[in-house]
N, CA and C atoms as a LAMMPS dump frame, in Angstrom:
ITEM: TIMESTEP
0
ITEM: NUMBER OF ATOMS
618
ITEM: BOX BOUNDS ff ff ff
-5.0000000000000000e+02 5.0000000000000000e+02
-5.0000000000000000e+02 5.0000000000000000e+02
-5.0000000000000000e+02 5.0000000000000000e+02
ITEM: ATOMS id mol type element x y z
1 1 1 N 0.825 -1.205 0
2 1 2 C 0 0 0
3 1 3 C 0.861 1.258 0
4 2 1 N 2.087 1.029 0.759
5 2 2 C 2.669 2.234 0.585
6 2 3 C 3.091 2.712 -0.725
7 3 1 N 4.016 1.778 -1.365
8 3 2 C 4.25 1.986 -2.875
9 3 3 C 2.804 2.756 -3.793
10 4 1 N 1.773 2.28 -3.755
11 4 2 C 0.677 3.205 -4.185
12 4 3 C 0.653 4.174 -3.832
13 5 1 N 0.539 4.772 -2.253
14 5 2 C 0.822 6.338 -2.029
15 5 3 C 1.931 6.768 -2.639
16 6 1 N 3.247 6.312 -2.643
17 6 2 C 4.27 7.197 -2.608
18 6 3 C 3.907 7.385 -4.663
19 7 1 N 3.295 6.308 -5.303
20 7 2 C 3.27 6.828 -6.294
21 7 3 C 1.703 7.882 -6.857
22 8 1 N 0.837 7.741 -6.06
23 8 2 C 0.157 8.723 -6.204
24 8 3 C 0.694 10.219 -6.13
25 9 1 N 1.708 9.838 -4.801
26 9 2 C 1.875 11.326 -4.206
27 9 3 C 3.069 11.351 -5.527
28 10 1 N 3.752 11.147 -6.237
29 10 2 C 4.883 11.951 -7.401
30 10 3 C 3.488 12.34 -7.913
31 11 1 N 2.61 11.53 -8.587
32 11 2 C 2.126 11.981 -10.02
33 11 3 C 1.029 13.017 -9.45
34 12 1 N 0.821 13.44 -8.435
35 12 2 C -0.117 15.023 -7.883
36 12 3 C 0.845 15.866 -8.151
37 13 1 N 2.459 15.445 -7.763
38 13 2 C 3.31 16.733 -7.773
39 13 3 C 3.628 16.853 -8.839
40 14 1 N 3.649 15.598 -10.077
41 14 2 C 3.965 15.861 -11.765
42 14 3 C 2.761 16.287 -12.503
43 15 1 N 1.24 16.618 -11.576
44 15 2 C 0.124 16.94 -11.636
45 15 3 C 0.028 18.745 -11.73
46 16 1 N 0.57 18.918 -10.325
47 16 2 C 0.704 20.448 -9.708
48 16 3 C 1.217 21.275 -11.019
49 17 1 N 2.379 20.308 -11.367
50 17 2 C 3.671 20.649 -12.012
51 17 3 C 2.937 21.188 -13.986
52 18 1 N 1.87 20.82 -13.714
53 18 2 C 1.09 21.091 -15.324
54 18 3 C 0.412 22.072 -14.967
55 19 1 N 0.63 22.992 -15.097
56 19 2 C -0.403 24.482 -14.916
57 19 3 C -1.37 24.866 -16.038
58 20 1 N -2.313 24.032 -16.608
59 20 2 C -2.806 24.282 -17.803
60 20 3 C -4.053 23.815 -17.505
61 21 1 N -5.164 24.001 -18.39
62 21 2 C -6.338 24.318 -18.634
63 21 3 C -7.068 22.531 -18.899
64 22 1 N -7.764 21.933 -18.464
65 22 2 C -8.273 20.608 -18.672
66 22 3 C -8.804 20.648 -19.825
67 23 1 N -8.193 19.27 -20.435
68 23 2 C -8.342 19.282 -21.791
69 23 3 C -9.685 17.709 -22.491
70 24 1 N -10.66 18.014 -23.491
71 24 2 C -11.177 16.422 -23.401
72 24 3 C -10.517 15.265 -23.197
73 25 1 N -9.712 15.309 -24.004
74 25 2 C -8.679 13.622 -23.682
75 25 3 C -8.2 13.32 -22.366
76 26 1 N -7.887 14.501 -21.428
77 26 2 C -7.56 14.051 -20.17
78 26 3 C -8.666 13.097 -19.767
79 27 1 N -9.877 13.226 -20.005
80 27 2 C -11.194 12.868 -19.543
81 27 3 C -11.365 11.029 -19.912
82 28 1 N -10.314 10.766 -20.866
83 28 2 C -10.805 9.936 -21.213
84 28 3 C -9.142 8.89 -20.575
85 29 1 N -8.463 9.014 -20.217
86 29 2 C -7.384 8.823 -20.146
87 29 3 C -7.503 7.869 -18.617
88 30 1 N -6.682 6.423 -18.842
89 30 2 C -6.59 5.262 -17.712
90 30 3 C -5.278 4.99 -17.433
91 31 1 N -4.904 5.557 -16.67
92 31 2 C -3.158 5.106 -16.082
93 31 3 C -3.032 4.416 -15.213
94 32 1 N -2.291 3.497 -15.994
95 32 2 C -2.019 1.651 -14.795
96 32 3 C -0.829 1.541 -14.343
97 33 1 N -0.873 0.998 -13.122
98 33 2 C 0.571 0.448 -12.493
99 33 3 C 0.378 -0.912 -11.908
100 34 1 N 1.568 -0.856 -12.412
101 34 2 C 1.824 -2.577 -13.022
102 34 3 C 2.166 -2.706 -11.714
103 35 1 N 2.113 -4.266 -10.646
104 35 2 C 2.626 -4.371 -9.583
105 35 3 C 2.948 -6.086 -9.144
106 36 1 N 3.769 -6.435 -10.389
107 36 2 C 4.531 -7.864 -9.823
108 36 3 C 4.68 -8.065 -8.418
109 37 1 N 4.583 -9.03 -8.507
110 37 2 C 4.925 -9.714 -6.82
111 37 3 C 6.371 -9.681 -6.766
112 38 1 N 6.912 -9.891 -7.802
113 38 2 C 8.861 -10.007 -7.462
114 38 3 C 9.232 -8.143 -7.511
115 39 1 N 8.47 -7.847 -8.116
116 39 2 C 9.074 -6.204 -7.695
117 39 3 C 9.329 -5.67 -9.312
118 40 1 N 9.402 -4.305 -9.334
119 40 2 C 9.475 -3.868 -10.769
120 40 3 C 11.002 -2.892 -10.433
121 41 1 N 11.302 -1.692 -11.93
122 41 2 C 12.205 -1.049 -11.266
123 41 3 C 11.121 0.601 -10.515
124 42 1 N 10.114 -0.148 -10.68
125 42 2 C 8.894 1.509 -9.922
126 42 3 C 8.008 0.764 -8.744
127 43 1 N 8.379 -0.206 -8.173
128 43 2 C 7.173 -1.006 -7.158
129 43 3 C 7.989 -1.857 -6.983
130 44 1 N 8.11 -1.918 -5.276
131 44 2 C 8.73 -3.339 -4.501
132 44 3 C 8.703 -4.733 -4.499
133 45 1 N 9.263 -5.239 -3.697
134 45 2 C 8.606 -6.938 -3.761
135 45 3 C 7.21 -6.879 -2.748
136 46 1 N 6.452 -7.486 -2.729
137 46 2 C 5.231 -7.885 -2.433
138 46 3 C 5.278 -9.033 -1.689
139 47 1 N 4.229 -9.196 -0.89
140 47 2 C 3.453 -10.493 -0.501
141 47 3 C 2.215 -11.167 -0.979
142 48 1 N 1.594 -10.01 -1.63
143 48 2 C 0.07 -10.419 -2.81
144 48 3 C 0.469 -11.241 -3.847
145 49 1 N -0.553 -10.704 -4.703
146 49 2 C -0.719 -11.618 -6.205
147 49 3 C -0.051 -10.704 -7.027
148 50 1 N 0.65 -10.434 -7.876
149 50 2 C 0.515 -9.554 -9.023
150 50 3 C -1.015 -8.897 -8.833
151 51 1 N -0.675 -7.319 -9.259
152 51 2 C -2.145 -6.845 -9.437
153 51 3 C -1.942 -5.26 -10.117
154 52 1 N -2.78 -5.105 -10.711
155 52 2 C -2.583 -3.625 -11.42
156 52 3 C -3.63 -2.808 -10.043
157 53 1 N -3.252 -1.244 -10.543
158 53 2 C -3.673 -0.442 -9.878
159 53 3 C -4.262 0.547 -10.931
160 54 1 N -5.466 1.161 -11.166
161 54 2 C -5.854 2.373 -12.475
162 54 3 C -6.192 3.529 -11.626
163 55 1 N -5.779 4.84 -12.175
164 55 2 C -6.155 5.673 -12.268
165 55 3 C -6.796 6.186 -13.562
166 56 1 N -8.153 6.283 -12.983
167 56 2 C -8.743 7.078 -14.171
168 56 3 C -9.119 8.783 -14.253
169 57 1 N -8.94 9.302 -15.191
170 57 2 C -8.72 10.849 -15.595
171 57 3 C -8.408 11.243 -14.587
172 58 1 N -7.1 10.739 -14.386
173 58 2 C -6.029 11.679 -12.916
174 58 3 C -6.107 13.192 -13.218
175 59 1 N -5.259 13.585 -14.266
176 59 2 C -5.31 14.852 -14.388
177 59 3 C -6.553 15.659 -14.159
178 60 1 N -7.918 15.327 -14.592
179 60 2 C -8.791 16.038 -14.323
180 60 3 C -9.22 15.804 -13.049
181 61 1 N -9.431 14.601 -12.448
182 61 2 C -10.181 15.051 -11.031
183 61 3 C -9.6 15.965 -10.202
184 62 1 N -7.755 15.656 -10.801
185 62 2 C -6.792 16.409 -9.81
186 62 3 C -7.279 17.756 -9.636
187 63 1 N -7.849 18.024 -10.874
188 63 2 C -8.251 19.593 -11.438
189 63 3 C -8.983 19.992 -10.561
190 64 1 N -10.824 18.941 -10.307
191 64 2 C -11.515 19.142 -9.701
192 64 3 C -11.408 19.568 -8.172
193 65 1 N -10.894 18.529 -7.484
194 65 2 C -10.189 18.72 -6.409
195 65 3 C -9.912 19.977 -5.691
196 66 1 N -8.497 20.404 -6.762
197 66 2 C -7.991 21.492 -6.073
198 66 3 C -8.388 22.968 -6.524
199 67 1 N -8.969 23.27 -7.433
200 67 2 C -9.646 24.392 -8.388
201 67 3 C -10.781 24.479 -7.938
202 68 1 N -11.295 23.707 -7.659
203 68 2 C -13.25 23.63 -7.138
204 68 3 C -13.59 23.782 -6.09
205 69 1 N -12.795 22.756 -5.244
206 69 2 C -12.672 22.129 -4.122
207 69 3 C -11.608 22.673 -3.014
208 70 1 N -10.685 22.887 -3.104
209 70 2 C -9.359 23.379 -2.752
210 70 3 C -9.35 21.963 -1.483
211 71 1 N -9.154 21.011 -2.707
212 71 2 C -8.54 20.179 -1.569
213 71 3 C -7.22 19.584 -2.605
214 72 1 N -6.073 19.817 -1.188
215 72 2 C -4.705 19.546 -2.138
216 72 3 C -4.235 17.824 -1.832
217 73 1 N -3.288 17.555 -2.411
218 73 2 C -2.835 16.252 -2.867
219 73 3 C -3.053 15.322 -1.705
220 74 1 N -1.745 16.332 -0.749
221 74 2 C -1.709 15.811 0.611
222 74 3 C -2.532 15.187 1.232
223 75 1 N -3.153 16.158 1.732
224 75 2 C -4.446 15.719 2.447
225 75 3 C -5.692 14.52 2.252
226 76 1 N -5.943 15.111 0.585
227 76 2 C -6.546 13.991 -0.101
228 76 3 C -5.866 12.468 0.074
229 77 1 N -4.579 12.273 -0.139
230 77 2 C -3.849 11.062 0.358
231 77 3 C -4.148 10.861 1.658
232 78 1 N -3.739 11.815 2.884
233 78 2 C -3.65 11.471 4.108
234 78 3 C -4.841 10.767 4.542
235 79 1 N -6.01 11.254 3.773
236 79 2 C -7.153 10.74 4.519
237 79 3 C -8.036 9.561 3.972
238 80 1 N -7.038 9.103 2.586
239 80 2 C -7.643 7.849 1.918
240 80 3 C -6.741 6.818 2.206
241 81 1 N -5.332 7.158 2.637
242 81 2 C -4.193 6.424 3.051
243 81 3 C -3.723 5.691 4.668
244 82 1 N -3.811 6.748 5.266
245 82 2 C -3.247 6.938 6.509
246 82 3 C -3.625 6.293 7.675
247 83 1 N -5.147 5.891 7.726
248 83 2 C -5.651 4.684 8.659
249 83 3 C -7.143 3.931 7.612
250 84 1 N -7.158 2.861 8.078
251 84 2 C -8.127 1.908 7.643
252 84 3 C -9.38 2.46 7.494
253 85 1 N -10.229 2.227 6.235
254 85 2 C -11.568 2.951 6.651
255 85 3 C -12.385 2.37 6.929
256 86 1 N -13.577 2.684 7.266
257 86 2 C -14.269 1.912 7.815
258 86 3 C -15.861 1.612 6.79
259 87 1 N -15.93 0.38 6.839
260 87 2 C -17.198 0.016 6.147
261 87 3 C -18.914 0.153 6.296
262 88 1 N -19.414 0.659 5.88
263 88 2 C -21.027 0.652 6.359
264 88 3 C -21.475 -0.418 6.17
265 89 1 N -22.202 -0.812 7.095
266 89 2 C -22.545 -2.298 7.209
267 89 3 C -24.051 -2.488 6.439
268 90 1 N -24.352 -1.87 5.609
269 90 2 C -25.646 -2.016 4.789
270 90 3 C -25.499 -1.445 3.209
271 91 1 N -24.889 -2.761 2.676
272 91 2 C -25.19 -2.454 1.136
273 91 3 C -26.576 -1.971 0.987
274 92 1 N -26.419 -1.661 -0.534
275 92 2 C -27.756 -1.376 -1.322
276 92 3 C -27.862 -3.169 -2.085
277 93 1 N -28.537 -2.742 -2.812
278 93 2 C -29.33 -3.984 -4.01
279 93 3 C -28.723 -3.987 -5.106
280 94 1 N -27.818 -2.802 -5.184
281 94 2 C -26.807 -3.195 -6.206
282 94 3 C -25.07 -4.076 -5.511
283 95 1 N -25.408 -4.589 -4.862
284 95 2 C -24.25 -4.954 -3.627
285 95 3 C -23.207 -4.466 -3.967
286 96 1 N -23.053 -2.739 -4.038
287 96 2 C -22.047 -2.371 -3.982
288 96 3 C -21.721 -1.758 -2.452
289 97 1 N -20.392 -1.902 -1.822
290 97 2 C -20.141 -1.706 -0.585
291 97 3 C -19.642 -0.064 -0.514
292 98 1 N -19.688 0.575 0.806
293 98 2 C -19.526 1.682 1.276
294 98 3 C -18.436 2.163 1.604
295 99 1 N -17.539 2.67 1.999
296 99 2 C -16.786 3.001 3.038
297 99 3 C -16.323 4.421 3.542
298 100 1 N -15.853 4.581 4.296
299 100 2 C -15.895 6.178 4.767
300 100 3 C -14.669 6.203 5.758
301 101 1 N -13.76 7.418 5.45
302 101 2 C -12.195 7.698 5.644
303 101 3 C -12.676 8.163 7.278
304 102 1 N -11.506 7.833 8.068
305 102 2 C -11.781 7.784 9.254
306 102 3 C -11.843 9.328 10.136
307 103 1 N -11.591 10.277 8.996
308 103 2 C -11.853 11.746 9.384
309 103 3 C -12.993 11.891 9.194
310 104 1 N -13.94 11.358 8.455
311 104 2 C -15.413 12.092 7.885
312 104 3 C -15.573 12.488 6.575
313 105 1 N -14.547 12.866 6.126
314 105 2 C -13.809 13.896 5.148
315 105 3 C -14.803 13.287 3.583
316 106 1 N -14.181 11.825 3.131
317 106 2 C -14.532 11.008 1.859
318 106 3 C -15.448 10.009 2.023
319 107 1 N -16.128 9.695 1.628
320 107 2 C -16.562 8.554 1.38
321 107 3 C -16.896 7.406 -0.199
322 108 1 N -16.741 6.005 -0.234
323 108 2 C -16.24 5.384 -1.04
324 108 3 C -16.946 4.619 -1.554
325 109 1 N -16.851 4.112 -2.647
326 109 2 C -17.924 3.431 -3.179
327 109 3 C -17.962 2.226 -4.123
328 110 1 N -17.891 1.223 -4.032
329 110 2 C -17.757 0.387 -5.33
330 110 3 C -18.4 0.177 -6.261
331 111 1 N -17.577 0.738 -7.853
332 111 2 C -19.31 0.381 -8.629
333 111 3 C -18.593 -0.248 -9.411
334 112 1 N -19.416 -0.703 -10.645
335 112 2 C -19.466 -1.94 -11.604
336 112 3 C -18.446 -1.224 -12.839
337 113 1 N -17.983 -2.106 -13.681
338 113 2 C -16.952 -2.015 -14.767
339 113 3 C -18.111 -0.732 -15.68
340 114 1 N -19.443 -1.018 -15.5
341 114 2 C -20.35 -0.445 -16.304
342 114 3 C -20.981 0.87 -15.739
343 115 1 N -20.992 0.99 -14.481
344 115 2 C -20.722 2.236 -14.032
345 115 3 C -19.704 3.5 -14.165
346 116 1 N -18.274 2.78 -13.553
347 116 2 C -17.375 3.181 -14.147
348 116 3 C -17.347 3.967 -15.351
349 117 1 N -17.088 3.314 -16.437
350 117 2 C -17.051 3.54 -17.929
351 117 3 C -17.963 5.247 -18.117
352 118 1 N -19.652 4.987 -17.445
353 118 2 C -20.682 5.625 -17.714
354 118 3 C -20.057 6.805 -17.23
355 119 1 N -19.584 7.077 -15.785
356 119 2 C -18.847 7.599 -15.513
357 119 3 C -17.473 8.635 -15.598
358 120 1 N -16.507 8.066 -16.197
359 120 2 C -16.125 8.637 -16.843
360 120 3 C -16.612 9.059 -18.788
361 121 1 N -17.658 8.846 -19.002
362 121 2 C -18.37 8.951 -20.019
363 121 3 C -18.86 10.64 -19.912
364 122 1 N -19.269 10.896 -18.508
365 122 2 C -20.169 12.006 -18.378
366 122 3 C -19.304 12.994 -17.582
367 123 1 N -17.544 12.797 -17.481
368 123 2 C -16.984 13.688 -17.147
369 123 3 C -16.957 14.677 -17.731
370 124 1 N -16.847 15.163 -19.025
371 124 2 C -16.829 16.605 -19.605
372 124 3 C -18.24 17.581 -19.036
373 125 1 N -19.158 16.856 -19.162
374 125 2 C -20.634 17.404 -19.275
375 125 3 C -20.504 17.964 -17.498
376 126 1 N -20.042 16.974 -16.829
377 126 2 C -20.161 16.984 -15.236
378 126 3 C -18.851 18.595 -14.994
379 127 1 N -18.007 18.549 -15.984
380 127 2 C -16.559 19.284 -15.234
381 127 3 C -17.753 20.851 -15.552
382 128 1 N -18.23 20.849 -17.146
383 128 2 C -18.56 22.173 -17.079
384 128 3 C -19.912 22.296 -16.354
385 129 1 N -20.312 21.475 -15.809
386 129 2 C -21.648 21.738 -14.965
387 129 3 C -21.066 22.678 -13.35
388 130 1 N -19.906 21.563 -13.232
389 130 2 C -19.359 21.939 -11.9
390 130 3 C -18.438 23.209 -12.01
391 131 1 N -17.946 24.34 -13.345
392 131 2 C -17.132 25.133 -13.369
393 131 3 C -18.461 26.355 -13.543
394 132 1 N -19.396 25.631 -14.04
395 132 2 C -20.597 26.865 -14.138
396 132 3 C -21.623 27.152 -12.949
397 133 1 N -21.978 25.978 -12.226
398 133 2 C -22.537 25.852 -10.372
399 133 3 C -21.799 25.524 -9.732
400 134 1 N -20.936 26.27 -9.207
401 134 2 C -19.755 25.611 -7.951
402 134 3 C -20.721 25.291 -6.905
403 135 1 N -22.242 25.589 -6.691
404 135 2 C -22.723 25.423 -5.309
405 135 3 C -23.754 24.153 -5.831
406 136 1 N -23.65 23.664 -6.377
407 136 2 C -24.731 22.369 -7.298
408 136 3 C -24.659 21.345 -6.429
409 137 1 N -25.811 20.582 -6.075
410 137 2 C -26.24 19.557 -5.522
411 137 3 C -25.815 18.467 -5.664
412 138 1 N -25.135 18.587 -6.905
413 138 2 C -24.691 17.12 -7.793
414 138 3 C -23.826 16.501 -7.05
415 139 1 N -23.787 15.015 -6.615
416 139 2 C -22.447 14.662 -5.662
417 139 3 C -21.531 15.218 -6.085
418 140 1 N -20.574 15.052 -5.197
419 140 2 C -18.947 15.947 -5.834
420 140 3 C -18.067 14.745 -5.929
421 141 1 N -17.663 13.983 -6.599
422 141 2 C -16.947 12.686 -7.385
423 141 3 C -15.271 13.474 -7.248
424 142 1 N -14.58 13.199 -6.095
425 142 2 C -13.075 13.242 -6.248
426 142 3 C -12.454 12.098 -6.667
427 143 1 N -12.701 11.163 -7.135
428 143 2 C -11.616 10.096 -8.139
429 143 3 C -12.28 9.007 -8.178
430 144 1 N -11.546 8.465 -9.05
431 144 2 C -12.212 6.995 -9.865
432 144 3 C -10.895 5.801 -9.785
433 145 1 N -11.164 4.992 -9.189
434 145 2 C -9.768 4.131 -8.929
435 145 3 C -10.063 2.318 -9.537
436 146 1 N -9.239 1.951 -9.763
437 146 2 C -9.358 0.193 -9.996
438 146 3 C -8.421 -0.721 -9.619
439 147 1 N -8.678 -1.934 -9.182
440 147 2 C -7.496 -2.611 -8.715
441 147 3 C -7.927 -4.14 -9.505
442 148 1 N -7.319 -4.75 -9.998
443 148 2 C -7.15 -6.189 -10.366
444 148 3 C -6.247 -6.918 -10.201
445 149 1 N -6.321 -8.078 -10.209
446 149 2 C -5.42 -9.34 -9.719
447 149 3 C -6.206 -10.641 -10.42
448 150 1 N -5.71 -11.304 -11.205
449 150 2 C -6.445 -12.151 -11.474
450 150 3 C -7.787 -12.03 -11.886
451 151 1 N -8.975 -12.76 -11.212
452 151 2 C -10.035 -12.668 -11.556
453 151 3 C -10.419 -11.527 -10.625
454 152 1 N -9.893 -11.42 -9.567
455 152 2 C -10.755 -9.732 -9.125
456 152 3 C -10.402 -8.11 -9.391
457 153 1 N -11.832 -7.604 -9.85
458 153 2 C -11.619 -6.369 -10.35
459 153 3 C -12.61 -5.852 -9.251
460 154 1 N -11.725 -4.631 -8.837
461 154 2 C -12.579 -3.743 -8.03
462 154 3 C -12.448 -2.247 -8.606
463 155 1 N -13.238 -1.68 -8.761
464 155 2 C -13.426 -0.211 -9.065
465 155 3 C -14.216 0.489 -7.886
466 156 1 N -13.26 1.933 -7.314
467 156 2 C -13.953 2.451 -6.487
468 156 3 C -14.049 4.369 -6.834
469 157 1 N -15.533 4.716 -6.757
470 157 2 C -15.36 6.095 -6.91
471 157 3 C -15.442 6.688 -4.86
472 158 1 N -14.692 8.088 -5.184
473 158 2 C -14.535 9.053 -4.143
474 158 3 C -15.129 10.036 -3.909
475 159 1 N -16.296 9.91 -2.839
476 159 2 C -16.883 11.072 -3.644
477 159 3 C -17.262 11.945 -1.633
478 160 1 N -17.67 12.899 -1.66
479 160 2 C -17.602 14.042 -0.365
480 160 3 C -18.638 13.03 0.459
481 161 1 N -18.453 13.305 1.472
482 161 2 C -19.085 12.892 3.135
483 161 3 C -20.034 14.191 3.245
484 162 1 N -21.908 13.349 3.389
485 162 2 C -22.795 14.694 3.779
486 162 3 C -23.071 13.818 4.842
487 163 1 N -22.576 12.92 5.999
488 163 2 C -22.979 12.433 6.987
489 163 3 C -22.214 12.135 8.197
490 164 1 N -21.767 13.019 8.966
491 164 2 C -20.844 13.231 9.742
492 164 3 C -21.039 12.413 10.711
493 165 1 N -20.272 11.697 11.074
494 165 2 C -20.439 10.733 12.245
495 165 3 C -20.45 11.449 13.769
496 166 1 N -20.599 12.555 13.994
497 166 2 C -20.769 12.925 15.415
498 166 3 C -22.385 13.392 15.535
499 167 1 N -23.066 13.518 14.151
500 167 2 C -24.323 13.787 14.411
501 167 3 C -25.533 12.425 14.17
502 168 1 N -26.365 11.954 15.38
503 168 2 C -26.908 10.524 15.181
504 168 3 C -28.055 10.974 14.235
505 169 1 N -28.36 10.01 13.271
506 169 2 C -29.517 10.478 12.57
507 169 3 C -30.428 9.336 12.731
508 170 1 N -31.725 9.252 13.281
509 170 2 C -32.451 8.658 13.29
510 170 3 C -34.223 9.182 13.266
511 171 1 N -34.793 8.26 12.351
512 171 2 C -34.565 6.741 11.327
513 171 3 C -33.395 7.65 10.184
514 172 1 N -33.028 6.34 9.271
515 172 2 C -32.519 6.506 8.454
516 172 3 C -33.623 5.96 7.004
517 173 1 N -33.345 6.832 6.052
518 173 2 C -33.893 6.152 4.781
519 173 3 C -33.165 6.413 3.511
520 174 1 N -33.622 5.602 2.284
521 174 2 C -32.807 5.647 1.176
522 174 3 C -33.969 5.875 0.143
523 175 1 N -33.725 7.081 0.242
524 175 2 C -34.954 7.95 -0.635
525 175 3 C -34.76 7.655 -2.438
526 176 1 N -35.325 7.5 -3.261
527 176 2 C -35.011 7.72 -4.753
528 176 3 C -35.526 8.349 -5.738
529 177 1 N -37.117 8.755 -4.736
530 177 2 C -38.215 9.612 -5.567
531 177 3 C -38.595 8.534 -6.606
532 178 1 N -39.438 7.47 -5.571
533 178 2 C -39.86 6.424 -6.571
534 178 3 C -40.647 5.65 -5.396
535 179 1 N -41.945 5.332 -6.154
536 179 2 C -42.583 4.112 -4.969
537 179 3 C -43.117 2.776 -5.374
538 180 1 N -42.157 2.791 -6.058
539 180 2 C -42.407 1.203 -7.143
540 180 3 C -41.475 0.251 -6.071
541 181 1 N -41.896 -0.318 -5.457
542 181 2 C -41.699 -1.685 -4.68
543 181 3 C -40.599 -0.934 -3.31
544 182 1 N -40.523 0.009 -3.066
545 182 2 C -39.564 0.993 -1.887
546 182 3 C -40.112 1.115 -0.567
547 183 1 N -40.025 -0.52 -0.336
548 183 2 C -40.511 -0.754 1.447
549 183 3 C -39.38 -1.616 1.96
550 184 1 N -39.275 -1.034 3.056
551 184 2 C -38.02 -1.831 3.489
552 184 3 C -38.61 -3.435 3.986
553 185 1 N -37.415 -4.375 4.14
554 185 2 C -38.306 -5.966 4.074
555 185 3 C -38.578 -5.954 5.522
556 186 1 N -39.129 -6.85 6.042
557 186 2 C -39.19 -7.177 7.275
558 186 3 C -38.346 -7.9 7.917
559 187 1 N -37.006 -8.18 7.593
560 187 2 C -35.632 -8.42 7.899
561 187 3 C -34.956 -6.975 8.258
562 188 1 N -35.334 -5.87 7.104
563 188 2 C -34.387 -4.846 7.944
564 188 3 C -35.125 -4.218 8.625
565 189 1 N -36.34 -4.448 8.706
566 189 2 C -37.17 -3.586 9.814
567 189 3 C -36.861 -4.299 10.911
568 190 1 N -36.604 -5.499 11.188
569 190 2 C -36.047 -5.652 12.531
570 190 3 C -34.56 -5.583 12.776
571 191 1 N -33.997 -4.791 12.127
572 191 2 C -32.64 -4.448 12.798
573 191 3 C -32.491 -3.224 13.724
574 192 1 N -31.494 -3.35 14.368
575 192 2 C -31.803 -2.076 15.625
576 192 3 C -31.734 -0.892 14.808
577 193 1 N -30.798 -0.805 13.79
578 193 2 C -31.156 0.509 12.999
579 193 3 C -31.294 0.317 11.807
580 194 1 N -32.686 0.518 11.504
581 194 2 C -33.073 0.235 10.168
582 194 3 C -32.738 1.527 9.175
583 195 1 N -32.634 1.043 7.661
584 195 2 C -32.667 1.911 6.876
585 195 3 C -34.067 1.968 6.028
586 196 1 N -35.286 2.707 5.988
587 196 2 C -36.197 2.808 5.564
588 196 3 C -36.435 3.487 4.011
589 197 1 N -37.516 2.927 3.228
590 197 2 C -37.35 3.431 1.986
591 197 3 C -38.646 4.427 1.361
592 198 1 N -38.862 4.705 0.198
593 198 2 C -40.093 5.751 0.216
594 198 3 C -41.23 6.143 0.537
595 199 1 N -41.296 4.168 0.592
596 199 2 C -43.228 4.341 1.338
597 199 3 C -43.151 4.522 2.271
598 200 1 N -42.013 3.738 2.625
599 200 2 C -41.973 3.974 4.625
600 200 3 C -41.984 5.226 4.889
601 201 1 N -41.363 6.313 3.975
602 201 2 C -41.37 7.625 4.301
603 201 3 C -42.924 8.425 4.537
604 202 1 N -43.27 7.762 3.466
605 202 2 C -44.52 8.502 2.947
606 202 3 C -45.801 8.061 4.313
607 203 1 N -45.736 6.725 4.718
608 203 2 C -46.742 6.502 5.769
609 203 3 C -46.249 6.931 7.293
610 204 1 N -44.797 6.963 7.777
611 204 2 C -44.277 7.586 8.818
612 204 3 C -44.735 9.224 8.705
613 205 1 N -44.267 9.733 7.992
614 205 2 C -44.174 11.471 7.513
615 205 3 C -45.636 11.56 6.561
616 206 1 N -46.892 11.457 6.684
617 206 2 C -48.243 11.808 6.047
618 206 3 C -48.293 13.417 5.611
């Protein structure tokens, strides 16, 4: 893991180091690091499998980040790097899993090869949405990452924390503005903290 930071952290500073204007092709652009188990001459010896690492449209999120956002390299590392994060213990139905950096700061997300893609598909449209409403509702997506080894591929996007762990929120629900089958089952209604869905909203809140 360290070898991944220390090479994230050059390519922010060979990042910094481009003072220029985001361009389409950045948008479309996947940079891999290769990571043998015997060691390369850019990555150590290992105890894993062989496994690649992707960055996708580095240059631009970098953009986003620190131009939009003013969040710099550092930090962004420190707080995706620096201690273990921690998992939310309630997928969705797309069983993609959660996780959230142990400051509050990020939170994480796993989505599908087909997400992904869509994803960086709708970066141009998303950069000038976000350079024309800096105050827009739209999640705020700080990076797009992938890891493989063999048969496992994981892709994870980064995107801002609106749920601060010092404030308790209860009930919880997972709203979608839809009431086509959006009742929670009677498995998670008996958990001590349930996550509730639209109808439940709609017959709790009349």
């Amino acid at each position: 893991m360290s070898s991944i930071i220390d090479k994230l952290r050059a390519d922010s500073k060979s990042l910094h180091s481009q003072d220029r204007h985001v361009l389409v092709k950045d948008f479309e652009v996947i940079e891999t690091i290769a990571f043998p188990k015997s060691g390369s001459k850019i990555t150590p010896r290992n105890d894993y499998r062989d496994f690649q690492f992707q960055a996708y449209s580095p240059f631009a999120f970098n953009n986003f980040r620190r131009h939009l956002y003013g969040i710099d390299a550092s930090s962004f590392l420190a707080s995706l790097c620096s201690t273990p994060m921690i998992e939310f213990g309630n997928p969705g139905k797309s069983g993609s899993i959660f996780y959230k950096t142990k400051d509050d700061h990020f939170v994480c997300k796993t989505v599908s090869h087909k997400e992904a893609t869509f994803l960086q598909k709708l970066l141009a449209g998303y950069w000038m949405n976000l350079t024309q409403n800096p105050k827009t509702y739209l999640p705020k997506f700080y990076g797009l990452y992938g890891y493989s080894s063999h048969m496992t591929n994981v892709r994870i996007v980064v995107m801002n924390n609106l749920l601060p762990s010092n404030i308790e929120i209860k009930p919880t629900f997972d709203l979608k503005g839809s009431t086509f089958e959006r009742t929670a089952s009677a498995l998670e209604r008996a958990k001590d903290h349930p996550v509730y869905k639209d109808l439940d909203f709609l017959e709790m809140y009349p």
